[in-house]
Phi, psi and omega in degrees: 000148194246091190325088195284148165341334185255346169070203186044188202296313205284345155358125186250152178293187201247136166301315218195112191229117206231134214227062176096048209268137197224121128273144181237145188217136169213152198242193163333304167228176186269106136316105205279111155289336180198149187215134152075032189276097225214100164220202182197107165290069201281174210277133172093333191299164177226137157229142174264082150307122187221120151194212192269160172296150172074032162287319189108059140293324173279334173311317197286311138319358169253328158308329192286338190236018161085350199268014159308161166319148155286321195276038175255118181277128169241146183199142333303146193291163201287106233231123195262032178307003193207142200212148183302142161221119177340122195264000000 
């Protein structure tokens, strides 16, 4: 298990746990788009992405849901471990 931000026993594992996310695209030259990208999302939780246009937020969501080029390097690749499951 995994510690969410409120901590303590009762602490739930994370929906969405994202660990040093780094895309590249290259081109004439290698386009860093995102570099070092780390958060955690816990059950109940809200995240916001804020930043300038052309920081890589939407990249950063489109990595996370695989639907980049195959020749675009995401790394660590995007992983489904933990999947919603019907109530």
């Amino acid at each position: 298990m995994v510690p969410t931000a409120t901590g303590g026993a009762g602490a739930r594992e994370p929906l969405l746990a994202v660990d040093n996310l780094r895309v590249e695209f290259a081109a004439r030259r290698v386009v860093h788009a995102v570099r070092g990208l780390s958060y955690t999302i816990a059950p109940g939780e809200t995240l916001g992405l804020v930043g300038e246009s052309g920081s890589g937020k939407s990249v950063s969501a489109l990595a996370l849901l695989g639907l980049l080029p195959k020749r675009v390097a995401v790394e660590p690749e995007p992983r489904p471990d933990r999947r919603p499951t019907d109530h």
